[in-house]
C-alpha positions as CSV (number, residue, x, y, z in Angstrom):
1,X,-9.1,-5.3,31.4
2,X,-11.2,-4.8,28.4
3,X,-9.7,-5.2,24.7
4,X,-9.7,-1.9,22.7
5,X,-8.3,-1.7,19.1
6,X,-6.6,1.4,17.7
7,X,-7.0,2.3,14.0
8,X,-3.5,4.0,13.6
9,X,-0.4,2.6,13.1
10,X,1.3,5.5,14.7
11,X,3.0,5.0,17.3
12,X,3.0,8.4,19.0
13,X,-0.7,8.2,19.1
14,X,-0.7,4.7,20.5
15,X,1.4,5.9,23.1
16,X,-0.9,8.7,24.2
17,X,-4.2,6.7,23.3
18,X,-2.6,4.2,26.0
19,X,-1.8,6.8,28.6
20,X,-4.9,8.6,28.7
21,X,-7.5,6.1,28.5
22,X,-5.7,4.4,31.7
23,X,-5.4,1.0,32.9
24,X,-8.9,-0.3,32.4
25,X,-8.1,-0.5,28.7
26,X,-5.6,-2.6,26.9
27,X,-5.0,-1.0,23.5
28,X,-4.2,-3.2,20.8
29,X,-2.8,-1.8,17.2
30,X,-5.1,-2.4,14.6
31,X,-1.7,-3.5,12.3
32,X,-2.4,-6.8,15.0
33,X,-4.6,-7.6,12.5
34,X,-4.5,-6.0,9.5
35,X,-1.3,-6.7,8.3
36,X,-0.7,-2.9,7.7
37,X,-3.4,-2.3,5.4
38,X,-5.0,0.9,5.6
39,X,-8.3,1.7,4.8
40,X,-9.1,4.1,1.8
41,X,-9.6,7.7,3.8
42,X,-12.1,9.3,1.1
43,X,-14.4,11.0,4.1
44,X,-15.0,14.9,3.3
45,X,-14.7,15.5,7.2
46,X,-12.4,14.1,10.3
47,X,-15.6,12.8,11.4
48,X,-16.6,10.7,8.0
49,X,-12.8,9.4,8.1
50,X,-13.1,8.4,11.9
51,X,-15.6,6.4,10.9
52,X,-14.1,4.5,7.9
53,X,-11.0,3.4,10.2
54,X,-13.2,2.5,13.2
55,X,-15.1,0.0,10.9
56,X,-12.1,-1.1,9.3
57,X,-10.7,-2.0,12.6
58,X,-13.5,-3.8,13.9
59,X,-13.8,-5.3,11.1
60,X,-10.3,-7.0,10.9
61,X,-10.3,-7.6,14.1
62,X,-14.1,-8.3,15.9
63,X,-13.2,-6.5,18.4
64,X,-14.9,-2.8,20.0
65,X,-11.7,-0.7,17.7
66,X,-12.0,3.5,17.6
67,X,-10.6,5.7,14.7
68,X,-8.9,9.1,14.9
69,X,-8.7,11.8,12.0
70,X,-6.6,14.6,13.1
71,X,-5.5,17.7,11.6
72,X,-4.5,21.1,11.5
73,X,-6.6,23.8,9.9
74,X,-5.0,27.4,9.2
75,X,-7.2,30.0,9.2
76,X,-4.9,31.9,6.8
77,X,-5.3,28.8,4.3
78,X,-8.6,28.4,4.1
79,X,-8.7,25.8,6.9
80,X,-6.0,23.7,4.8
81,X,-4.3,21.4,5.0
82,X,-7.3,20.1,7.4
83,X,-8.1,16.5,6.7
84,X,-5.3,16.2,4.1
85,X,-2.9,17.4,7.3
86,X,-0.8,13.6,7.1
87,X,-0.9,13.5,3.2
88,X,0.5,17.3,3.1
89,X,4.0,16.0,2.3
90,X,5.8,12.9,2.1
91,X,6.6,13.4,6.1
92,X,6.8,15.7,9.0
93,X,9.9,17.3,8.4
94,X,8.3,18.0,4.9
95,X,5.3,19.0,6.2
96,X,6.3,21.9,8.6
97,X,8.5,23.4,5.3
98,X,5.8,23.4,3.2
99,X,3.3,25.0,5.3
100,X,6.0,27.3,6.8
101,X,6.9,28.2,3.4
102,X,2.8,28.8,2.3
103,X,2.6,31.2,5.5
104,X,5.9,32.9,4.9
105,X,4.2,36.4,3.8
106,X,1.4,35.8,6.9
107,X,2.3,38.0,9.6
108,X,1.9,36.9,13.3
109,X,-1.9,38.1,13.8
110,X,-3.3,36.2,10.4
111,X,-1.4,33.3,11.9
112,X,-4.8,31.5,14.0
113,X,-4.9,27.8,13.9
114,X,-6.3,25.4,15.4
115,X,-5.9,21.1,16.0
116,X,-9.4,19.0,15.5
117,X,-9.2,15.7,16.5
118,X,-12.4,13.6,16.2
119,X,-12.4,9.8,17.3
120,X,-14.8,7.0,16.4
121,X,-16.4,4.1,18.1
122,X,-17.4,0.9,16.5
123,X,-18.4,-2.2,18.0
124,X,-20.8,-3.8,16.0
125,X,-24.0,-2.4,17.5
126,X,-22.8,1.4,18.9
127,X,-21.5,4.1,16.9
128,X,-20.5,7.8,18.3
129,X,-18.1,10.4,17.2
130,X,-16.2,12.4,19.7
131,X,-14.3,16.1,18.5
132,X,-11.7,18.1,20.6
133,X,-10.2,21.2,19.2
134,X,-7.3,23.6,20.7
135,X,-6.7,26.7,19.4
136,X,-2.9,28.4,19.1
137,X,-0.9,29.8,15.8
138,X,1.5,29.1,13.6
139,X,5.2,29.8,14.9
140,X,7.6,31.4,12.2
141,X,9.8,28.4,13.0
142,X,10.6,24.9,14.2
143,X,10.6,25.1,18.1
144,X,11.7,22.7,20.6
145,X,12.4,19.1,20.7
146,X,9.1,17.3,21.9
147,X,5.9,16.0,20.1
148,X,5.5,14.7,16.9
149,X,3.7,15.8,13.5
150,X,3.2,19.9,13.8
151,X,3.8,20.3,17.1
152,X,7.4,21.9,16.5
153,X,5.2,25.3,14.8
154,X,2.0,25.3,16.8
155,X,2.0,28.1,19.3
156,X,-0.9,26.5,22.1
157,X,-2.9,29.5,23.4
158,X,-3.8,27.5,26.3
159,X,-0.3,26.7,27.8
160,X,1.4,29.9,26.5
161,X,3.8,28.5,24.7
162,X,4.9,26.0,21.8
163,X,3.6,22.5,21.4
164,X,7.3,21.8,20.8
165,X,8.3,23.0,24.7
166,X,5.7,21.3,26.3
167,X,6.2,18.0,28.0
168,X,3.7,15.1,27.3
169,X,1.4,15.2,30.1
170,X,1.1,19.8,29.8
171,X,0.0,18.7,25.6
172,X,-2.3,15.9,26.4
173,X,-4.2,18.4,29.2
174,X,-5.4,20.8,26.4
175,X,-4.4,19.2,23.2
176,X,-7.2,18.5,20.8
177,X,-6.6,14.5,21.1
178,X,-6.3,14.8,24.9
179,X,-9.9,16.9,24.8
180,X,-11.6,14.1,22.4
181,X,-9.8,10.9,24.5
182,X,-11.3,12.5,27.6
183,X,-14.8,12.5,25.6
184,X,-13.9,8.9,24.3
185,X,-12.9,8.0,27.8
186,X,-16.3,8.9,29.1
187,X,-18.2,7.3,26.9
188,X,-16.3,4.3,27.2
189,X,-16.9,4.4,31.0
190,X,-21.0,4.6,30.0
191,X,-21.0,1.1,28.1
192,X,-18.9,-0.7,30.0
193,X,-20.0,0.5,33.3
194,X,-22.9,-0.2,32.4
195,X,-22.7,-3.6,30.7
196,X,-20.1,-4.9,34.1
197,X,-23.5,-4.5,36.0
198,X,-25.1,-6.8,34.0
């Protein structure tokens, strides 16, 4: 089994980094060995900020670690709040108001939106970045009862229906984190297949 470190201390993500990169990979928080701490996110893009908590991981920890920045960009907002998507509010709850409340004039069609995800490898000697996107809108409401972060107002073109009314494995088969594990995953399966036949 080979030793991955996450640099979130979420657990949601956790969860679905675990499921989706299979067993071959034991994933390890990065709050194993940082004590919390989390790096200073100052990148102007997901991918510059993927990169900052990739090295920070490794860094704590020594060991091969990846980074996620993730977000939601509304078309209708200028592609806000984007990378600022986790410090939109003080939490979820806060953050679907307030950007329910900024779209509250928008009507259905002006609605477009889309999830980025874009993850980060670090291990010392290889770098990549990896970026999955999913496209949907913004519902006029909270909707259903699974997910976390802005999946209760994300309409998913892909499945037809909210993120919030989806079950885990229907999100992670179009989601924007489930397209850039898959990436991730595949890249992962290059070096280390390749470094088991050594």
């Amino acid at each position: 089994m080979i030793d991955l470190v996450a640099a979130t201390h979420n657990k949601g993500k956790l969860a679905e980094f675990a499921y989706m990169l299979g067993k071959k990979y034991r994933i390890h928080p990065v709050s194993d060995f940082d004590g919390g701490v989390e790096p200073e996110e100052n990148g102007g893009s997901f991918e510059a900020n993927a990169v900052i908590k990739a090295k920070a991981a490794f860094n704590a920890s020594g060991l091969p670690s990846f980074g996620d920045d993730s977000g939601l960009c509304v078309d209708a907002l200028g592609g806000a709040p984007g990378v600022y998507s986790s410090r939109y509010a003080e939490n979820a709850k806060a953050r679907n108001a307030k950007l329910l409340a900024a779209l509250s004039e928008t009507p259905e069609s002006d609605r477009t939106a889309r999830f980025v995800c874009c993850i980060a490898f670090f291990d010392g000697k290889r770098e990549f970045v990896v970026r999955g996107e999913c496209k949907g809108r913004i519902l006029f409401k909270e909707t259903g009862e699974n997910g976390f972060g802005y999946d209760p107002v994300f309409f998913s073109d892909d499945l037809g229906k909210p993120f919030g009314d989806a079950t885990p494995a229907e999100k992670d088969a179009v989601s924007h984190r489930g397209r850039a594990v898959a990436l991730l995953g595949a890249r992962l399966a290059e070096i280390y297949g390749k470094d088991e036949e050594k």
